[in-house]
N, C-alpha and C positions, 0 to 999 in steps of 0.2 A: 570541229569539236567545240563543244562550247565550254567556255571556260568559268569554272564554277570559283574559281579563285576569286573573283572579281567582286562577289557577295554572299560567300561562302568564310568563316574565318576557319580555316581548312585543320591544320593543328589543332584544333578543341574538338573536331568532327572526328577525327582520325584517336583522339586520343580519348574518349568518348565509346569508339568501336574496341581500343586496346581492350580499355576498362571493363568492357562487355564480354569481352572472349577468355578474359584472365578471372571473372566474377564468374561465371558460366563453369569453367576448368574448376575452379578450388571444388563449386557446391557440389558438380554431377561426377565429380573423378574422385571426391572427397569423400563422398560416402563410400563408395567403393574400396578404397584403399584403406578405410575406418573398416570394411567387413574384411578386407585381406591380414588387419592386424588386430581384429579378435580370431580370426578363422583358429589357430589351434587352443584358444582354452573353451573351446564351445565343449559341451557336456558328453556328445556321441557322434559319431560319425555319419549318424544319418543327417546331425544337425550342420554336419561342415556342408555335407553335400547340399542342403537343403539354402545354407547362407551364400554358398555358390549361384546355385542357380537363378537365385532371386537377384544378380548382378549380372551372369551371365550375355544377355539381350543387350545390354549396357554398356557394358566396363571399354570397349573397342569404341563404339562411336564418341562415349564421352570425352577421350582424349583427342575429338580431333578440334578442341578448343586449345589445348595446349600447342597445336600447328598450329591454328589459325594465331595465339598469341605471338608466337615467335616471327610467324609471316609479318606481321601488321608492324611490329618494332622495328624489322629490318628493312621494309618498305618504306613505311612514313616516319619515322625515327633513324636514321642510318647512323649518324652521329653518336646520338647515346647506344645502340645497338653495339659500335665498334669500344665503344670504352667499359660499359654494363659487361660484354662476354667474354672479354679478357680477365676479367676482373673475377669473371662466376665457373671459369671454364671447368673446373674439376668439380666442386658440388653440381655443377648444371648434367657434366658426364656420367656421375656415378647416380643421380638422379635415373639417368634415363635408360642407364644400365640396370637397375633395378625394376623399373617398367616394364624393360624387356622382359625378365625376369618372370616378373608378376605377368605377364600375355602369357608365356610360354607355361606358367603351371597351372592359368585356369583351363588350358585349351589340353593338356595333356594329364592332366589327372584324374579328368572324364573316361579317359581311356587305357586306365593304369590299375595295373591288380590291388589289392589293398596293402600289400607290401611297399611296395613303390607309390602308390597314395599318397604317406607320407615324407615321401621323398617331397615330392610338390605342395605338398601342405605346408613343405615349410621352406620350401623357392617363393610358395603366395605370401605365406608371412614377411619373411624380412624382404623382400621386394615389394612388399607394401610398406611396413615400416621404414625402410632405407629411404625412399622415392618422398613420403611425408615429413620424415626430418629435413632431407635435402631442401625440400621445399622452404621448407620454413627455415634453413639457412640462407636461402636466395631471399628471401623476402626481408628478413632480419639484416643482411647485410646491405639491399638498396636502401632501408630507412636509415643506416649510421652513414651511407655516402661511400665514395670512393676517392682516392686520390690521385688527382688530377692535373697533367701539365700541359696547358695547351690544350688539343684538340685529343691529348692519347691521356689510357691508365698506365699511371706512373708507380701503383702501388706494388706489393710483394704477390707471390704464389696463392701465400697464406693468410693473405690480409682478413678472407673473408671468414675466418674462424676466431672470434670473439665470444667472449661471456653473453652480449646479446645475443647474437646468431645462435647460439645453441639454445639460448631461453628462448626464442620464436621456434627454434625446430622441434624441443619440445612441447613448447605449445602446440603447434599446428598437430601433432603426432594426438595430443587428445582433443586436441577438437575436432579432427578426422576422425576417432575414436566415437565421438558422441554423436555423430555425423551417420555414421555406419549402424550402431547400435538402433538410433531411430528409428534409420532405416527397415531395420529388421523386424521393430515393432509393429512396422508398417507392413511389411512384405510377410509375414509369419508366425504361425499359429502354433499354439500349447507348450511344448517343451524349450521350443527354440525360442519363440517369444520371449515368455518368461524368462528365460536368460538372458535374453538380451534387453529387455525392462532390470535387470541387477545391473549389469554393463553400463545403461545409461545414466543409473543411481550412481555407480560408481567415477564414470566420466565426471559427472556434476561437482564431485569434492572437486578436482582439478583443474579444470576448465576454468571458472570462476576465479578460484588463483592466479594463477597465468595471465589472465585476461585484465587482472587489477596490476600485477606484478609487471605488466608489458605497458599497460597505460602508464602508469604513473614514471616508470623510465624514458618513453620516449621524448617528454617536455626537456629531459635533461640531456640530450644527447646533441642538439644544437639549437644555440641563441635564439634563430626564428621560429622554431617548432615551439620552443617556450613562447614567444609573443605571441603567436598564433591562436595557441590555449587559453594563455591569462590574460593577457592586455585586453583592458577595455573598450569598447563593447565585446568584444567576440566573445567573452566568457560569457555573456550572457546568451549570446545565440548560441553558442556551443554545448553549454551547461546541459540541454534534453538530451542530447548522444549517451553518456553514462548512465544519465538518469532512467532511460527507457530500456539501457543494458542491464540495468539491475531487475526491473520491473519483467522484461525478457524472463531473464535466470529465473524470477518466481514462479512466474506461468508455467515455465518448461518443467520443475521442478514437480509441480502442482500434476499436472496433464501425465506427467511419467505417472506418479504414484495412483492417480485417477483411473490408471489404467485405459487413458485415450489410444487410441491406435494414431492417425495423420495427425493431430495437433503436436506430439512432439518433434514429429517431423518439422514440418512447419515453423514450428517456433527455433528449433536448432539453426533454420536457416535464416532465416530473422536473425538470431543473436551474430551468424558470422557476417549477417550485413551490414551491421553496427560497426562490428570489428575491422571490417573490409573501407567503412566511409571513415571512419578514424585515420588508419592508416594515407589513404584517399586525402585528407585535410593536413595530415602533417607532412605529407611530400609537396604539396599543393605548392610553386607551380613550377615543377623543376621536373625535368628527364633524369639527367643526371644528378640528386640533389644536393642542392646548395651548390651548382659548378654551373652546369646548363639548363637552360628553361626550355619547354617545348617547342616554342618558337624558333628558338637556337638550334634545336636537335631538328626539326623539322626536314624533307625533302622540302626540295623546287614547288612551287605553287601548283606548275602544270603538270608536275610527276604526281602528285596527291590529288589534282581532279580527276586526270587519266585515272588513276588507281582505282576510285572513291566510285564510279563507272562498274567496275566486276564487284564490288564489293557491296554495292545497291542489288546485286543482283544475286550471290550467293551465298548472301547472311539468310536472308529468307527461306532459301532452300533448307540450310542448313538447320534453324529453327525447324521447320517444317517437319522434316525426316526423321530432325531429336523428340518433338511432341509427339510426334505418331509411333515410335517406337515405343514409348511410356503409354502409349493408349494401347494398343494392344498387346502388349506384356503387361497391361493390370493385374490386380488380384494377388491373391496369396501364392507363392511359390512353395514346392511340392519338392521333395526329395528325390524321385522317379521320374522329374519330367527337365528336361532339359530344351531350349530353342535347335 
């Protein structure tokens, strides 16, 4: 076997793939879950079924960046994996309890009288809803760090329920929201459109709050994340990030009311890229932060070549199967028509 360790620095390669698989998860599972939690104020029910289907093809293969994130930490992270899922075990549960949820009533309310319809209309909602705050508690709570003795989490049950965690689960919950809404711009025509062009008017009050209300807390929440920002030079390289987040916001804002179809799409993903390499720079370079570095959390050199071998080989596929699924499920989605 040849050994990649050698001229490979393995850990930045490895955590490179994480960052790929967890980028991939927010944007293609994100909308989805943004259409699971407008699904009941949509205006008629041809309009739920029509917001369904246009995810339909989707919502399943999207999540299997969420396996591939969890594989990739417990593989080439072992260390922070054992200290992070102690730490997240009950948001991380109810999270995925609610996923299940959200599977179980896009797949069964295809096939349910209109009675029971709304039984799963609203299994899809708060199993969208629930699974997107979670979310943004698990994210919220690795940016404030965990507490740490030795090699284990030494913290409480409940450590990870804070005033930040809950300001990232709401946020995430409407930037999912703007996410979905896009979407739908993108995916659909007349009635349900135009609904969801209000949806995305309305997301934008919010979004932008949160977004300024989250930035300007995280310099405060540990000494290096403040050096990071403001100490000199880096404020100066750093200063475009906000600045092209605002310039984002206008465009997006511009292109909803312009009545663009894909540019707000587009641009919605754009603003969470911002938001994604922010978070990305104030963890920078820590697994567990401010306790362990990558390095530290790292596998054996020859356990993350071996690995980095399968992984050469079915990221691509992977890629492959997700673009081609969005190529031939183009176009507008139809009320009547289901994959």
């Amino acid at each position: 076997m040849i050994d990649f360790s050698s001229f490979l620095n393995l850990p930045i390669i490895w955590l490179c793939i994480l960052v790929i698989s967890i980028f991939f998860y927010v944007l293609l599972d994100g909308f989805d879950l943004g259409v699971g939690i407008l699904l009941p104020f949509a205006p008629t029910e041809d309009c739920r079924d029509t917001m369904v289907n246009s995810i339909s093809p989707f919502w399943d293969g999207n999540e299997t960046w969420l396996v591939l994130s969890g594989g990739v930490l417990f593989i080439a992270f072992p260390l922070a994996y054992s200290i992070v899922m102690p730490a997240l075990y009950l948001p991380i549960i109810l999270m995925l309890v609610a996923l299940v949820f959200r599977g179980m009533a896009i797949e069964f309310r295809s096939k349910s009288s209109p009675e029971k319809k709304k039984i799963w209309n609203g299994a899809f909602h708060f199993g969208s809803l629930i699974a997107a705050f979670f979310q943004g508690i698990v994210l919220g709570t690795v940016m404030q760090g965990f507490e740490v003795e030795g090699r284990v989490y030494a913290g409480g049950e409940f450590s990870w329920l804070t005033a930040f965690s809950i300001t990232t689960g709401i946020s995430l919950v409407f930037g999912y929201i703007l996410l979905g809404a896009t979407w739908l711009v993108l995916k659909t025509e007349k009635r349900t459109q135009e609904w969801a062009k209000k949806c995305a008017l309305y997301s934008m009050i919010y979004v932008p709050i949160f977004m300024a209300c989250i930035s300007l807390w995280i310099p405060f929440i540990a000494e290096e994340i403040f050096y990071t920002w403001f100490k000199i030079p880096n404020i100066l390289y750093l200063l475009p990030i906000p600045l092209m987040t605002v310039i984002t916001i206008y465009f997006l804002y511009k292109s909803i009311i312009e009545n663009n179809e894909l540019t707000p799409f587009l641009l919605s993903i754009l603003l969470f890229c911002f938001g994604f390499v922010g978070f990305g720079i104030s963890l920078w370079p820590w697994a567990v932060p401010r306790k362990i570095t990558i390095w530290e959390a790292a596998a054996a050199p020859q356990s993350l070549s071996l690995m980095l071998i399968g992984v050469v080989i079915i990221l691509p596929i992977i890629l492959t199967y997700t673009g081609y699924s969005y190529y031939v499920f183009r176009g507008k989605s139809q009320k009547g028509k289901i994959y």
